[in-house]
C-alpha positions in Angstrom: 146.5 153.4 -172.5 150.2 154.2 -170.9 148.6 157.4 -168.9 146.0 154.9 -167.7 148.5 152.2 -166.4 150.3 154.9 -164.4 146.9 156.7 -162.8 146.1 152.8 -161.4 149.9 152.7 -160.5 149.3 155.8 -158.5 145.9 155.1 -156.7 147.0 151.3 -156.2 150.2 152.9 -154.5 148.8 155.5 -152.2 145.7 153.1 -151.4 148.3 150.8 -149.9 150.0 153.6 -148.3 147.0 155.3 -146.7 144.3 152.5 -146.5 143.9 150.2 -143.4 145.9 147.1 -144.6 142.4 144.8 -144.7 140.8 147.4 -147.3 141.5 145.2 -150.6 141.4 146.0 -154.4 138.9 144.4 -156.6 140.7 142.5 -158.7 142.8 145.2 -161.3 140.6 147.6 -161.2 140.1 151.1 -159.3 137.2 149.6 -157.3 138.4 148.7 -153.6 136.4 147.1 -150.8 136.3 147.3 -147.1 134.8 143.9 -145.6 132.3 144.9 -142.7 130.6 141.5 -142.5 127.0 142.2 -144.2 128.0 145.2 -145.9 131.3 146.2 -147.7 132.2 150.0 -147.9 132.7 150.3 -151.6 135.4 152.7 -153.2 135.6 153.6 -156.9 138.0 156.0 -158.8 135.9 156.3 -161.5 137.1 157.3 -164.7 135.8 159.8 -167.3 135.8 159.0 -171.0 136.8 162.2 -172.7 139.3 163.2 -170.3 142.4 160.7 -168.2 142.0 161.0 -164.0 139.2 160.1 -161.7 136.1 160.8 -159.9 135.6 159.5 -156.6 132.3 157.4 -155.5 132.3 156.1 -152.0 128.8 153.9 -150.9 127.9 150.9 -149.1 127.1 147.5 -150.8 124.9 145.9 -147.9 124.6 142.1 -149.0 120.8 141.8 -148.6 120.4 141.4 -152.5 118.8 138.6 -154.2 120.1 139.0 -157.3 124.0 138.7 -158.5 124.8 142.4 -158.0 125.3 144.5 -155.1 123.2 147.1 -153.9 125.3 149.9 -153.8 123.4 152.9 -153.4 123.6 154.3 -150.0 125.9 156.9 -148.5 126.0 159.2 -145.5 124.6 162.3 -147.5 123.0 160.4 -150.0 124.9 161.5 -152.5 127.8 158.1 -154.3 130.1 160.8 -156.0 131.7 162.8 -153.0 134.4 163.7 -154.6 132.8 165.7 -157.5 135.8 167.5 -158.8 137.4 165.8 -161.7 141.0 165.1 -160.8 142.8 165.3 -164.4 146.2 163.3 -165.0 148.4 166.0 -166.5 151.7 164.1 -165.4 152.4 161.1 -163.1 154.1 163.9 -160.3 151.4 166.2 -160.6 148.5 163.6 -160.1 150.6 161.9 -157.3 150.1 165.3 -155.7 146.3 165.7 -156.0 145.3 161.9 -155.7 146.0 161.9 -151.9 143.2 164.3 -151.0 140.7 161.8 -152.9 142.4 158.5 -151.2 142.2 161.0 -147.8 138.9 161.7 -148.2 137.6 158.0 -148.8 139.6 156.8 -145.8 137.7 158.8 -144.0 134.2 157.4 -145.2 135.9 153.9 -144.8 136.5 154.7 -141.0 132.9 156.4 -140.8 131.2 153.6 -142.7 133.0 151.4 -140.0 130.7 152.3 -137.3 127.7 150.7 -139.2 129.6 147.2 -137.6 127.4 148.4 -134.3 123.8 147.0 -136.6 121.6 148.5 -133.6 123.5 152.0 -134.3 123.2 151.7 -138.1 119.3 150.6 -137.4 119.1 154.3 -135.4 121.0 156.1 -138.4 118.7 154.6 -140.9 115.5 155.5 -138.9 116.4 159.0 -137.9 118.2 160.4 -141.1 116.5 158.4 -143.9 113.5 159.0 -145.8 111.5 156.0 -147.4 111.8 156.1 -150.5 114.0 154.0 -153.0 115.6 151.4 -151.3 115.5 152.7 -148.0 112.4 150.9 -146.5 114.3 147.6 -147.7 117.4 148.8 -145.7 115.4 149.7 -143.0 113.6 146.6 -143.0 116.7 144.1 -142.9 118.2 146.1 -140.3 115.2 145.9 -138.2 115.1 141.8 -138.8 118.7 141.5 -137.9 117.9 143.3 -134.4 115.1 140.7 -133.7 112.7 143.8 -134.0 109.9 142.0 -136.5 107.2 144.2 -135.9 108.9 147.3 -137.6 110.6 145.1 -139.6 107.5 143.8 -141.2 106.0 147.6 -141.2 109.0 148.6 -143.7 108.7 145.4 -145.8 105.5 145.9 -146.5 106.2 149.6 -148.4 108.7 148.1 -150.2 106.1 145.2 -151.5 103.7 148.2 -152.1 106.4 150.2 -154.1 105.2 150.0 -158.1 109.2 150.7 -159.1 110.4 147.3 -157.3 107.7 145.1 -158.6 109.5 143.5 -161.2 113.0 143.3 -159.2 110.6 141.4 -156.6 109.7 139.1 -159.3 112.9 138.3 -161.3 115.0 138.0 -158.3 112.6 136.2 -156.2 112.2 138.5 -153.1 109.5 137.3 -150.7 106.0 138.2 -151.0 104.5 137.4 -147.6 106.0 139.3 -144.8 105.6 136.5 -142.5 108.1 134.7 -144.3 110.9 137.2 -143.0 112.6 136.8 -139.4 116.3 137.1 -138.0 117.1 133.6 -139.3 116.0 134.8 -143.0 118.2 137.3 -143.0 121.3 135.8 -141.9 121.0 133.3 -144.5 120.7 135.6 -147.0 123.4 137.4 -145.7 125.6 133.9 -145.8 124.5 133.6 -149.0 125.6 137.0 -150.6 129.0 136.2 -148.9 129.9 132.9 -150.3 128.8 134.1 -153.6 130.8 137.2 -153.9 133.8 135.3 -151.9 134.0 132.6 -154.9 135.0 135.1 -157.3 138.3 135.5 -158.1 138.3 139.3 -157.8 136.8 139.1 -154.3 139.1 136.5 -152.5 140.5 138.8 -150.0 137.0 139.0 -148.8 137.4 138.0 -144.7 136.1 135.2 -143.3 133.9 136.2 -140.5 132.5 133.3 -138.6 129.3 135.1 -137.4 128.6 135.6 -141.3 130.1 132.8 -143.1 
């Protein structure tokens, strides 16, 4: 338990240190969020059971969910973990060391992950460099809404209705049924939605307050 208090020490210390200052810790934990207005980049040193150190798992959490977690299963290469190595804490000047590259390398997806901001460009990325499968046609489907393009929009919807896996998500968290029930507006309020919700917890107040959101 001591060698876990100093690891957070660490990675709370050189996140400060090498973050931009709006990139905020969840609460205690080694989960940190960068606010992007209707998606957050999410960063996790994740921790291993048999052995003290980290992982590192960098995604996005886009708040299009209707239920009371976010979706957080979309990266650049697809893959959550991208820093696959285990980083071990032997002592707190050796893990000090090694830390930074992992802190490095998920500033850099923050900065990357940034660009989504531009929705017509994250729109493009999605069409040209995702398949549709999982939750892509969803993605694809809000992002096409919030660019007032309904006709593709709807076109994507529709193979997420038709997916047998989502069925009884679509059910349990209510997620429309009729395609004509989905538009810009829709969105947006989901989106407003997702934001209050998440701001009111205790462990996301450093959330922003975007006006075009809220």
């Amino acid at each position: 338990m001591a060698d876990d208090k100093i690891i957070n020490k660490i990675i709370k210390r050189k996140c400060k240190e090498i973050f931009p200052e709006d990139v905020f810790q969840k609460g205690t934990s080694r989960v940190y969020y960068d606010d992007n207005g209707y998606y957050l980049t999410h960063i996790e040193f994740q921790p291993y059971s048999l052995k003290r150190g980290t992982f590192l798992n960098v995604g996005l959490s886009f708040l299009f969910g209707k239920g009371e977690n976010l979706l957080y299963d979309f990266s650049y290469d697809n893959e959550i973990r991208v820093g696959k190595e285990f980083i071990e804490f032997i002592d707190e000047t050796q893990f000090e060391r090694d830390i930074v590259k992992y802190v490095e390398l998920a500033n850099e997806y923050i900065h990357k992950y940034r660009e989504f901001r531009d929705i017509q460009y994250a729109k493009e990325y999605m069409m040209n460099y995702l398949n549709d499968s999982n939750w892509n046609p969803y993605y694809k489907a809000m992002l096409c809404f919030l660019t007032a393009n309904i006709v593709q929009g709807q076109k994507y919807y529709q193979i997420f209705l038709d997916d047998p896996f989502f069925e009884r998500i679509i059910e349990r968290d209510h997620y429309p049924k009729r395609i004509e029930d989905l538009s810009k507006e829709y969105v947006l309020d989901m989106i407003r939605k997702q934001r209050h919700y998440w701001h009111s917890k205790p462990a996301m107040k450093k959330m922003k307050n975007y006006p075009v959101w809220e």
